[in-house]
Every structure is written in C-alpha cells, then in structure tokens.
C-alpha positions in Angstrom: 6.7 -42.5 71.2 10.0 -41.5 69.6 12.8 -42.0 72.6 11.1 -44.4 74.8 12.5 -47.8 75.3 10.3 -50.5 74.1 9.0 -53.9 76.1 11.4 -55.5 74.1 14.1 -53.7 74.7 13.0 -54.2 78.7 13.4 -57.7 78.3 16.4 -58.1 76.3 18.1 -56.1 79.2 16.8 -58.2 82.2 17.9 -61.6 80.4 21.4 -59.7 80.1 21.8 -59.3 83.6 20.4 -62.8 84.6 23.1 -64.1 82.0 25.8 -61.6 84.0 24.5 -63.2 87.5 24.7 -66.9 86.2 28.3 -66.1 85.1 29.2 -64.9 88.6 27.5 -67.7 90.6 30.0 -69.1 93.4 33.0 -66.4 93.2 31.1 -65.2 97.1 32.4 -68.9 98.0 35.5 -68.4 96.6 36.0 -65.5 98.1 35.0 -66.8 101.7 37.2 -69.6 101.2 40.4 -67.2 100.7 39.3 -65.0 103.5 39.2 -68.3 105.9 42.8 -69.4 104.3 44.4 -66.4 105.6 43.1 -66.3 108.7 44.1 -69.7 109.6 47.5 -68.8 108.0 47.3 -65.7 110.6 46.1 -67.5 113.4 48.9 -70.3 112.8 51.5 -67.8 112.5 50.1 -66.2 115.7 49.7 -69.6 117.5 53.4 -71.0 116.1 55.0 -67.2 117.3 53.3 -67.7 120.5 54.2 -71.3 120.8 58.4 -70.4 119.6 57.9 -67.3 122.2 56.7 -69.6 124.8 59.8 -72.3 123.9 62.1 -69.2 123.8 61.5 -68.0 127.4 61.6 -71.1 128.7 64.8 -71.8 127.1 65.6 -68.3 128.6 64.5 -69.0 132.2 66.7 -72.4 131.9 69.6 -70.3 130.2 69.6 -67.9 133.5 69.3 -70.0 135.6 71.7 -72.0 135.0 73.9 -68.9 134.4 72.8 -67.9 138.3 73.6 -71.7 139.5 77.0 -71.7 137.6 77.8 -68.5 139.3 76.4 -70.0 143.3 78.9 -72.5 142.5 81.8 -70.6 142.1 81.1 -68.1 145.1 80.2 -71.1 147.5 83.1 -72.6 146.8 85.2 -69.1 147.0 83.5 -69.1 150.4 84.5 -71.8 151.5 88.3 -71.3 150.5 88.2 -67.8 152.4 86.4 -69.3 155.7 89.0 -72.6 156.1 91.7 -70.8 155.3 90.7 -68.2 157.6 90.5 -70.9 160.4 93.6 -72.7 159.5 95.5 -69.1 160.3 93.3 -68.2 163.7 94.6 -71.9 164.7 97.9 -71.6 163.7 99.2 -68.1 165.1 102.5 -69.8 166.5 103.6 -71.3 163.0 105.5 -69.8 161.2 105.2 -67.6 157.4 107.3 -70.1 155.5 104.7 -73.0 157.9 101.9 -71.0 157.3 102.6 -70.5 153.3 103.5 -74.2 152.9 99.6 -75.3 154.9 97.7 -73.0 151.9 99.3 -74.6 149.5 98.9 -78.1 151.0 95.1 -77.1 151.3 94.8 -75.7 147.8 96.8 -79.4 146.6 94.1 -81.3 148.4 90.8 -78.9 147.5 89.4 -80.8 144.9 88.9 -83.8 146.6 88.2 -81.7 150.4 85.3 -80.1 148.7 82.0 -80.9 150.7 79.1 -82.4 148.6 81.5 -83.7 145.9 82.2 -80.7 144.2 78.0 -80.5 143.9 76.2 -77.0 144.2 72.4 -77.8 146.0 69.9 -76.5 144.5 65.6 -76.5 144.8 65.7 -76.2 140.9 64.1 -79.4 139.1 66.1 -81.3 136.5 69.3 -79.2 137.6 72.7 -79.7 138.5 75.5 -77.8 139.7 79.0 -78.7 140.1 83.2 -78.0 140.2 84.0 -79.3 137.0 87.9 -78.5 138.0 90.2 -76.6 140.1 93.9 -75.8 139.6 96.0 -73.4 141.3 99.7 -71.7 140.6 102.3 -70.4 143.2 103.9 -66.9 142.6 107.0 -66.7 144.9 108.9 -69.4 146.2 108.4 -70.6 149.8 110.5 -70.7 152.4 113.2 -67.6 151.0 111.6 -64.9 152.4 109.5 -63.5 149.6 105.9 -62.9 149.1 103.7 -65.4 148.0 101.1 -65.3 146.1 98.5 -68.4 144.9 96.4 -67.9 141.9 93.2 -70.7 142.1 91.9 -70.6 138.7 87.7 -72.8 139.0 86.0 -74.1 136.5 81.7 -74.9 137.6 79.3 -75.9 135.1 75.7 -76.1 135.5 72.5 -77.4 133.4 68.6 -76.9 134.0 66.6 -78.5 132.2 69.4 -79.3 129.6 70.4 -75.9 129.2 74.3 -75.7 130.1 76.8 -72.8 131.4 80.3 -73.2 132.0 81.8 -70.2 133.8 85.7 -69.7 134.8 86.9 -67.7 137.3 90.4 -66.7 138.9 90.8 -66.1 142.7 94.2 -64.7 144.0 95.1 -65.8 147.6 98.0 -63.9 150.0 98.7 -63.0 153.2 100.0 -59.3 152.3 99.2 -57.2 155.0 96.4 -54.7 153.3 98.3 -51.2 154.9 101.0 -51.7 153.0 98.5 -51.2 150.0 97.5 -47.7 150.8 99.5 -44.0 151.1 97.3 -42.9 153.7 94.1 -45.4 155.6 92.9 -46.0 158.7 91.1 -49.1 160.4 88.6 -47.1 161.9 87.9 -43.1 160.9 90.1 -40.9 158.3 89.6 -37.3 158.7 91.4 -35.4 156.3 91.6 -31.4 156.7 92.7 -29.0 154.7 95.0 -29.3 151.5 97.4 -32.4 151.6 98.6 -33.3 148.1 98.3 -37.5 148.3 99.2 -40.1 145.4 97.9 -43.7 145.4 95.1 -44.5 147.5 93.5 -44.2 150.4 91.2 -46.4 152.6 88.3 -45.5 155.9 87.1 -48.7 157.6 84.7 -46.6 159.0 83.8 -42.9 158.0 85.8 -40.6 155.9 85.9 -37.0 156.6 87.2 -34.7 154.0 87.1 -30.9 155.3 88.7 -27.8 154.1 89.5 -26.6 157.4 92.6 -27.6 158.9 92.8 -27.8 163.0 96.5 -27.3 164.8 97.7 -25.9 168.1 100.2 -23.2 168.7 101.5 -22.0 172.3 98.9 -24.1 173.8 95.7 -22.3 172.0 93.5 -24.2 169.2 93.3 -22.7 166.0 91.4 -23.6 162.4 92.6 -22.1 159.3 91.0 -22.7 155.8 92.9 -24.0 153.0 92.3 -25.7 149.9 92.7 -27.6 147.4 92.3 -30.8 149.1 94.0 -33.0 146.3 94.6 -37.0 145.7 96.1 -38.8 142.8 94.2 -42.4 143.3 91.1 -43.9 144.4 89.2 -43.8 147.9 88.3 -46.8 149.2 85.6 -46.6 152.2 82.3 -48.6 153.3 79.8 -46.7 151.4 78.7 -43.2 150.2 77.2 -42.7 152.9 80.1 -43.0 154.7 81.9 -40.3 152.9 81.0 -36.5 154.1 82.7 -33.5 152.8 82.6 -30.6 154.8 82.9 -26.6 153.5 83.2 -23.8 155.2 79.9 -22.2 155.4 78.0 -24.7 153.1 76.1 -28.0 155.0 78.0 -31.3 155.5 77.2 -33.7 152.6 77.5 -37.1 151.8 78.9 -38.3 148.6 75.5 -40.4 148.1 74.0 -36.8 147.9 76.0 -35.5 145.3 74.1 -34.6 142.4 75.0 -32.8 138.5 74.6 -29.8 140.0 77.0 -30.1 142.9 80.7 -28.5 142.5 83.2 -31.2 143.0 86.1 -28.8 143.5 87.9 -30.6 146.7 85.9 -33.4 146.0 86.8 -37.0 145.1 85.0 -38.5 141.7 82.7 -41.3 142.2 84.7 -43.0 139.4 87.6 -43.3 142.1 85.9 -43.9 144.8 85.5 -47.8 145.4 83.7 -49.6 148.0 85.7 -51.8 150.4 84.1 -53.9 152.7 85.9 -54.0 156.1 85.3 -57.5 156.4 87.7 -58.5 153.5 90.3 -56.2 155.2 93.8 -58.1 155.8 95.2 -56.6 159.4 98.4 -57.2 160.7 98.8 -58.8 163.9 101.8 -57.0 165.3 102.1 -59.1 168.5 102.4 -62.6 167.2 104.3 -60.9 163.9 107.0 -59.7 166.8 107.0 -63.4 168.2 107.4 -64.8 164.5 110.2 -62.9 163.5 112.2 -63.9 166.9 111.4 -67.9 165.4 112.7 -67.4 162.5 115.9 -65.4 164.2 116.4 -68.5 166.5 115.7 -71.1 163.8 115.2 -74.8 164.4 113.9 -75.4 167.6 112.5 -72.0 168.1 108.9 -71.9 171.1 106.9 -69.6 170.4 105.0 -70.1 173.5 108.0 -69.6 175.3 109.2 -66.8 173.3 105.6 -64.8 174.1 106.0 -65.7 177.8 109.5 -64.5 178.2 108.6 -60.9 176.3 105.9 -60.8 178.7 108.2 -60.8 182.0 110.6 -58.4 179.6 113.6 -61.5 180.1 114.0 -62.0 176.1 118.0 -61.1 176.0 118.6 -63.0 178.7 116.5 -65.8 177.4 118.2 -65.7 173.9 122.0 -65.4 175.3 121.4 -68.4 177.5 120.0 -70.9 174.4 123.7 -71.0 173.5 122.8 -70.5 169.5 125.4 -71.0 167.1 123.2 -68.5 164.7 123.4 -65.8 167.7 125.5 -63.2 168.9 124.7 -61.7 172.2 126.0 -58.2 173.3 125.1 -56.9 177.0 125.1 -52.9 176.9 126.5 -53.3 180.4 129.8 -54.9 178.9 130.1 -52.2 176.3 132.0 -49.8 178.0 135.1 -48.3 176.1 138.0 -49.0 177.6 140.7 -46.2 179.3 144.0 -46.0 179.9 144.8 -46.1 183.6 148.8 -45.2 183.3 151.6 -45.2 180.9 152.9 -48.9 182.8 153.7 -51.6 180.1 151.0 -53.6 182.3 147.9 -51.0 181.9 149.4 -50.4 178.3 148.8 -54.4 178.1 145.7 -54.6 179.2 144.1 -51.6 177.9 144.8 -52.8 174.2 143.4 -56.6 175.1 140.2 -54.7 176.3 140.2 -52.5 172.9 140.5 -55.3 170.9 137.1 -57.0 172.9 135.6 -53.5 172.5 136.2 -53.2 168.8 134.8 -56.7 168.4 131.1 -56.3 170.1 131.2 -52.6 167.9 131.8 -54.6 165.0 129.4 -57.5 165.5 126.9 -54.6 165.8 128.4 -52.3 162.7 129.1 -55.2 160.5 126.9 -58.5 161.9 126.6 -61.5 159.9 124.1 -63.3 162.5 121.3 -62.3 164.4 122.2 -60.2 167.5 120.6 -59.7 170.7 121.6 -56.6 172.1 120.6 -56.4 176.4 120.0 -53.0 176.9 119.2 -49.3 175.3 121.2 -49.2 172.1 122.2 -45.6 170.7 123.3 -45.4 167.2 124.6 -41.7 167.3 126.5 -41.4 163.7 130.1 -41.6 166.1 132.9 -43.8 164.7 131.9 -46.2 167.2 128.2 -46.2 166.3 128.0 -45.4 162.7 125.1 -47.6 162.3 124.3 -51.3 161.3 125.1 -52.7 158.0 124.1 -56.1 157.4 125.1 -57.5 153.6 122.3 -57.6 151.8 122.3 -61.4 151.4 122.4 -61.5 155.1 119.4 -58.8 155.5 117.1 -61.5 153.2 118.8 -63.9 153.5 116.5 -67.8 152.7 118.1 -69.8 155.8 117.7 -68.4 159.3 116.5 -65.1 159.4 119.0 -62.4 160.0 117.7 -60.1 163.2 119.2 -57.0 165.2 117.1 -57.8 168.5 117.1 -54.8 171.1 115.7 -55.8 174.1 115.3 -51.9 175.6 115.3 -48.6 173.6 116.8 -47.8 170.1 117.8 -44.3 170.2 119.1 -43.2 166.4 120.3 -39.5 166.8 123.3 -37.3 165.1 120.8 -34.4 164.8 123.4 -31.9 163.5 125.6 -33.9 161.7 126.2 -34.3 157.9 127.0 -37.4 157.9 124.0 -39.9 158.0 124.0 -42.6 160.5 123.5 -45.6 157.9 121.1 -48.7 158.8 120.7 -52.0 156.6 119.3 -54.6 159.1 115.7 -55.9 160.4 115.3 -55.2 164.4 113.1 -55.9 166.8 112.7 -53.6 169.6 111.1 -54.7 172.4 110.9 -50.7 174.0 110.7 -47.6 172.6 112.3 -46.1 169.5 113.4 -42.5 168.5 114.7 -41.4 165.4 116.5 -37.8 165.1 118.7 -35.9 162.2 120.2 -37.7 159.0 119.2 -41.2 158.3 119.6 -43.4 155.3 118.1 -46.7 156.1 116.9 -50.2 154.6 114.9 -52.2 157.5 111.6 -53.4 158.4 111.0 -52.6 162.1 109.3 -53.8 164.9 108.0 -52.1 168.0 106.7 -54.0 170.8 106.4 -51.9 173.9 102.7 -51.1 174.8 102.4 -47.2 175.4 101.6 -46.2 178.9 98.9 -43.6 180.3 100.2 -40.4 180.9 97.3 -38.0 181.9 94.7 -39.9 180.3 97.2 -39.6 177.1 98.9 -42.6 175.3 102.7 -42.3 175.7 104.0 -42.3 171.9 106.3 -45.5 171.9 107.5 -44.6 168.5 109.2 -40.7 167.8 110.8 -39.4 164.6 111.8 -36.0 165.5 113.8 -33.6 162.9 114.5 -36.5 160.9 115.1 -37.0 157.3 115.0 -40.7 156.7 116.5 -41.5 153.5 116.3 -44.6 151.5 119.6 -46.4 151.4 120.4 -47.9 148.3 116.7 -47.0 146.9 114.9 -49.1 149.7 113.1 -47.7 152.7 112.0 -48.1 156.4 109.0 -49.9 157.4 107.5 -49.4 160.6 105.4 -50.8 162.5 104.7 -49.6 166.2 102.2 -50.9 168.9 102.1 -47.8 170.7 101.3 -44.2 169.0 103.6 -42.6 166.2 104.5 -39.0 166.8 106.2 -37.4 163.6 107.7 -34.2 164.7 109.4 -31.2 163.6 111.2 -28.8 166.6 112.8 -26.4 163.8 109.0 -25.5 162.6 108.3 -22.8 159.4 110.8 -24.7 157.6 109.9 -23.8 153.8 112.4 -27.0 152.9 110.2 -30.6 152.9 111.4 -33.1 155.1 112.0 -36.4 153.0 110.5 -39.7 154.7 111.1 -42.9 152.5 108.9 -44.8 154.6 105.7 -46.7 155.4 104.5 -46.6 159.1 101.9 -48.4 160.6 100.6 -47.9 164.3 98.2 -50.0 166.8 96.8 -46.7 168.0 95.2 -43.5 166.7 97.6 -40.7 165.0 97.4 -37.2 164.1 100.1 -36.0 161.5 100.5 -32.1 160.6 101.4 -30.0 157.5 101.1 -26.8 159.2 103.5 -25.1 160.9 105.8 -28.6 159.6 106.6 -29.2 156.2 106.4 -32.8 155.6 107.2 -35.4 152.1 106.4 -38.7 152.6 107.3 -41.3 149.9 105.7 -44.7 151.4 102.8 -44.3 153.4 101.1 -43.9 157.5 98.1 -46.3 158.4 96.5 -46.6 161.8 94.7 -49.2 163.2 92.8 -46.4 165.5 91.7 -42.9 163.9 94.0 -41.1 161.7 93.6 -37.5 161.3 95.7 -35.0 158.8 95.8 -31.5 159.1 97.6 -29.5 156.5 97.4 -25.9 154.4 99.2 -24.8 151.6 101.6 -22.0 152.0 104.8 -20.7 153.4 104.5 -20.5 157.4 105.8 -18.0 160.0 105.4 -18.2 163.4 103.8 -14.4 164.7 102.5 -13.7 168.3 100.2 -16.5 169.1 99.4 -18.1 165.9 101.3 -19.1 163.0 100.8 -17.1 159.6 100.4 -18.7 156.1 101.4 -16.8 152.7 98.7 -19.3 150.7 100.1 -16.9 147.9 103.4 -19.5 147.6 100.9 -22.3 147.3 103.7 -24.5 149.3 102.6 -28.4 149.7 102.9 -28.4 153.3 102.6 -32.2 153.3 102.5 -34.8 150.6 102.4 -38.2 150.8 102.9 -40.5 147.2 103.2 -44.4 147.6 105.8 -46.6 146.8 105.0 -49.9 145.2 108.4 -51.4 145.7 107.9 -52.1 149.3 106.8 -55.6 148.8 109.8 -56.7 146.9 112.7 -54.5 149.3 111.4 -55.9 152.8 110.4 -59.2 151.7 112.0 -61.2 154.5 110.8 -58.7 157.0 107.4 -57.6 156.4 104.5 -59.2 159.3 102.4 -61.8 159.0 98.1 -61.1 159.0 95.0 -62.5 160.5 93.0 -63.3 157.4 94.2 -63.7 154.2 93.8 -61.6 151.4 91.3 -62.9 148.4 90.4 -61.2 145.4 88.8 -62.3 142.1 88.8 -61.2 139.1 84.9 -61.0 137.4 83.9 -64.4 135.5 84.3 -65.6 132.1 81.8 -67.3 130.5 83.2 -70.6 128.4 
C-alpha cells in the first residue's frame, strides 16, 4: 500500500539506532566520573575551608589571648606600683615632700629588679608566658626646689600562647598633686547644686550629685525656695555612676542620668559626653594636718621633729617652741612686745628713749612688712592696711624660694581687715595659722594658706574657723590665694543686693561641709571651693532687692549671681606651698599595641 513503510525500511531503521547506541557506549561513565571529580573537589574545598577556619580560630583564640595576658601584665604590675607606693606614703607621713619625692623615684629606679615573680605574669594558660619586657620612667620637675613633680613610667609586657605574640606599651603618670586643686567646684562626699550658677572647668561628687532648679536661702530667719534656671557648666562632671547623678524639676519626678533617654529634654542637664566616671577610690585627698606639720619642717630646716612639732601644736606652745630653737633661719616676733611706743614728755631723756624704742618698733614692723626668713609671730596678728600693717611682702625668690622654706607662722588669729579703704592691704607670703582667720575689704594677695584650728560646737553648729566677709581678694601680680581650712569656710556678704560681683582669685578647700550662696550675694570666683564634707550651692539669676521678709529677684536682668571658672595656673604660682596627699595620683593613658 502506497505510504506505508516497508519491513525493510523497519529494519534499516532499528540497525540505525543500534549503530547510534554503540557509538554512545561509556559517555554514562564518563559522565559519573566528572560528577564524582567535583564533588571531591567540593568536598576538599569544604574540608580544606573547614580545616584553614579551624587553624584560623585557633590562631585567633591564641592571638586574644595573648592580647588579654599582655594587657594582665601591664595592670598587675600598675597595681602593684599604686599599692607600694601607697604604703611607702601611709609609713612615711613625717618625711618630708622633697623626702617623699626623692623615695618614688628611688622606688621607680629600683622597679625592674623589685618586681615579684621576675617580671613574670601567672597564668593557667598552657604553652604561655607573660612578662615585663622593660620599664623606664622620666622625672617632670626637679626635686627638692619647691615645684611639682611629676614621674612618667612608660612599660613594655609581651606575651605568647601557643606561639602567638603581643607586645603592648603603656604610659602611667605618677604625682602627688592634691586632686581639689583639679576641680572649680567638688566635694568628697555629696554635691548639691540648686538653681542657676554659671561654672567653668569641672566638677567632681564622691558620692551623689544633686542638680536642682530650685534654689534654697534664708532671709530674716524664715526658709525660702525660689526657682531659677539655667543651671549651666562649661566642663565635665565627674561622679561615681549615673546612677549617682539625679536631676530634680520643679513639678516633674526626680531622675537619674542612667534614665535619660532620646526623648528626655536635657535643658539644665549635663551631656553624658561630659560626664565621666571617677572612682573615689583613685581620689588623691589632702591631709591637712600632717601638710600643717610639713610645712613647719621645711620652715625650720635641718634638724626639723616632726613628732615634736605635732606634739607642741597639740598643747598650742608652737611660738614658744620655735623662738626657743635659737634658728638662724628664724625671726621671732611676740605680739606682746609690739606695742608702739609714746612719748612720755618733752625731756631730752624721754626724747632719748622714745626714739631707741621707735627704732625696735620699726624693726619687728619691718621684719613682718618686708621678711626675708621665716617668722613666728606669738599672738593674734592684724594686718589692717595702716602704715604700720600694710601687709607682708616677701620677694618672690624668698616666697619659693629651693633652700629652707620661707613661712609667716601665726601662732593665734590672722585678722586681715581695712573694710572701707581704697587702698588694698597687699600679701606675698606662705603662713601658717595655727587659729582662726578672717578676711574683710580690699585684698590683693599671693599665698598658699594654712588653717589649723579645729572648729568648736556651738549649738550643735561647727564654729567657722575660716571667714571672708565683704572681701574682694585680688590676685597680686596675676597669682592667687589658696586656702585650705580645717574648720568650716563661711563666704559672706553684709552689703547684700549688690548688683556688682565680688572678685575672688582663689581656690579654697575645707575639712568640713560648706554651703556657698548666689542669692541675695553676688559672687565671682576665679579658682575654685572643694569640701571634704557636703558642699551645697544655691544661686538664681537676677538682680536682687531685699522687700519685707523675702528677697525679690528681677530674672528679667538675667544677672549671674555666682560664677565660678578655674584657674590652671595654680600649680605653677603656689608651688613651694601647696600640701602634701595621702595616695598618690596615677593615671594611664590607654595601650598601644607594638
């Protein structure tokens, strides 16, 4: 039949196809064989990754922690600096600063071969090592002149696990600086802050810090609170923790600086960028007592006892003490002795005398005017801006000077007053005070003072050992006062509503709590005010008027009622004065990886 494929035809296309299949016989192995090539390539590449990854973390692990061991190394052996030379001070409170200086650096000298273990970190770590692989240090100030000093310990460590090595650097600064000197405003224990002072530089709690918009004050014997803001500061907060920080707002919650969130206004509010934490336990304090006992060594020179020297200001005999050692560094003025001579008659005989006893007279004036040794005055001395009591004016060679140390010593009260006068009452001289001290009217003054009396109770209230009363205290010649009192500091205005600041180049410092005031006084402070109790600061912005029974603030002037700025000169203008500490003062700057 016409279009039907013949048997033939059948057959001729079956042997086709069983040619076709006999060409293509063994391209399924092939084909196998390619497939099992790339998965062993695969799973090689898998096993080798897995194998490098395995290599590489282990390599990692050894790389940290060698890193961690390097870095144990340099903070045991930090530790161990902080806690001997810690010890070497607490054992050595009747030596000296210059005594004290030269031990750390004889310490430092002798470190790397003093370090326990060998300079050796321990470690539970297998096939590990830590060590010091050097230590060097450099001084910053020269010892013995009067000047701060300052040792930088630079440490190298190096550490290997497993043969993984680190080499880390770091630098560690060493000084016994007393740490209040470092702040405008701080206190040892709580700082409350209310209202709106204006402060610059920084501040420091070493326990909680309040910062409130309400300021607190007394007038005529009644308690008043009077809102006023802005709170501001130019510098960082330093304090224990955010938790430990608490703003309080008229009619919002208290709050904590750890609660603060994006959402939270931070008008009269401190950014966290400037607020660092400052453990307490690194704090350097002054110790005022033995600092008052070091400063009569270094009046008295060679020789000097400082037990005896504690043991005589105890039974209050220090003048008496002093005059009697005979000291050829020493002049010795008895306020009983000081009495200006008159002029009995017009005989040639009274005439006679009377000009021998004004010639003694205007000798002890001018060995206190004009000293060029120390001078133990017996008695209360009152510098009240007369020609006979101008002030003190040591040379400025003698006021620093690098031998024996230059001192006005008043063994009773230092009264400083020519309130009312134009003419300052001019003071260049360090002095210890063994009683009290009050300041009043025109100052200009260059000193670094001491107060040792020890306040007494009156009603259940702290006599204030220290008073600066309608006082401007300027710096002479640029410097400034430093103060340091063991009793309470009362800063006082009695011409209140003044709309005029009252300029204080100073830095004081107190054993006791303090409250200072911006309200109805008008306070500016270039230096700074710590207290080793509670320090509270009450101040509103504003001119003030004193109405009925409270006192009435125009906020519309925006007046800076108190202000308070720092001045980083003090370390350099009261070098030969400033106290000795407790602890010292260690810092160090982050590591550095070599």
């Amino acid at each position: 039949m016409t279009g039907q494929p013949t048997r033939s035809a059948y057959v001729k296309k079956a042997y086709i196809k069983l040619n076709r299949l006999k060409e293509e016989r063994g391209s399924a192995l092939v084909l196998v064989m390619f497939i099992l090539l790339l998965l062993t390539i695969l799973g090689l590449s898998v096993l080798s990754t897995t194998v490098g990854g395995a290599q590489r973390t282990e390599t990692r692990k050894n790389d940290v922690q060698s890193l961690h061991l390097a870095e144990k190394t340099l903070d045991e052996v930090v530790a161990y600096i902080t806690s001997s030379l810690n010890k070497k001070i607490e054992s050595n409170i009747d030596i000296s600063q210059a005594e004290l200086d030269q031990s750390i650096k004889n310490f430092l000298t002798a470190l790397p071969t003093t370090l326990p273990a060998g300079l050796k970190t321990s470690t539970d770590l297998a096939n590990a090592t830590g060590k010091i692989s050097g230590i060097t240090y450099a001084v910053e100030g020269t010892i013995g002149t009067g000047t701060l000093v300052k040792y930088i310990v630079t440490i190298n460590s190096e550490a290997e696990v497993n043969g993984v090595k680190r080499n880390l650097k770091q630098r560690v600064f060493i000084d016994t600086f007393p740490d209040f000197l470092k702040y405008t405003i701080g206190s040892e224990k709580n700082l409350t802050i209310n209202g709106a002072p204006l402060i610059i530089g920084n501040i420091y709690a070493g326990d909680i810090l309040i910062i409130s918009d309400k300021a607190e004050y007394t007038y005529k014997k009644k308690f008043h609170t009077l809102v006023s803001s802005p709170f501001e500061i130019d510098g960082e907060a330093h304090v224990q923790s955010l938790d430990k920080l608490i703003y309080r707002e008229e009619g919002k919650s208290e709050l904590k600086a750890s609660e603060i969130t994006k959402e939270t206004s931070m008008t009269g509010k401190i950014p966290h960028d400037k607020v660092e934490i400052r453990n307490r336990r690194t704090f350097v304090e002054v110790n005022v007592e033995g600092s008052f006992v070091d400063k009569v060594a270094e009046a008295i020179g060679a020789g000097a006892d400082r037990t005896t020297i504690r043991n005589k200001l105890a039974e209050g005999k220090l003048a008496s003490y002093l005059a009697g050692m005979n000291l050829y560094n020493f002049d010795a003025i008895d306020q009983v002795g000081l009495i200006k001579p008159i002029l009995r008659d017009d005989s040639p005989e009274a005439q006679k005398d009377y000009k021998e006893e004004m010639r003694e007279y205007t000798k002890k004036l001018n060995t206190i005017k004009h000293p060029t040794k120390s001078v133990i005055y017996n008695g209360n001395l009152d510098l009240d801006g007369s020609d006979d009591f101008p002030g003190v004016l040591y040379s400025e060679d003698d006021k620093n000077s690098t031998s024996s140390r230059k001192w006005l010593i008043v063994d009773g009260n230092l009264i400083v007053d020519n309130y009312g006068n134009e003419k300052p009452v001019q003071i260049r001289a360090n002095i210890l005070v063994t009683g009290k001290v009050e300041i009043r009217g025109n100052v200009q003054i260059d000193s670094t003072m001491f107060v040792f009396k020890e306040p007494s109770t009156i009603n259940g209230i702290p006599e204030h050992t220290t008073l600066v009363e309608d006082a401007t205290l300027q710096g002479l010649d640029g410097k400034e006062l430093v103060l340091i009192s063991r009793g309470p500091i009362l800063i006082n205005r009695l011409a209140a509503f003044s709309n005029t600041p009252t300029q204080l180049d100073a830095f004081f410092y107190t054993d006791s709590d303090a409250d200072l005031y911006g309200v109805g006084s008008i306070f500016s402070l270039s230096g700074g005010f710590f207290a080793k109790g509670n320090l509270t600061i009450n101040a509103v912005r504003g001119t003030a008027i004193g109405k009925d029974n409270n006192i009435v603030i125009d906020s519309n002037s925006n007046l800076i009622r108190f202000k308070a700025a720092y001045n980083d000169q003090i370390f350099e203008d009261q070098k030969a004065g400033l106290p000795r500490v407790k602890t010292v003062n260690i810092s160090v700057e982050d590591m550095q990886l070599e």
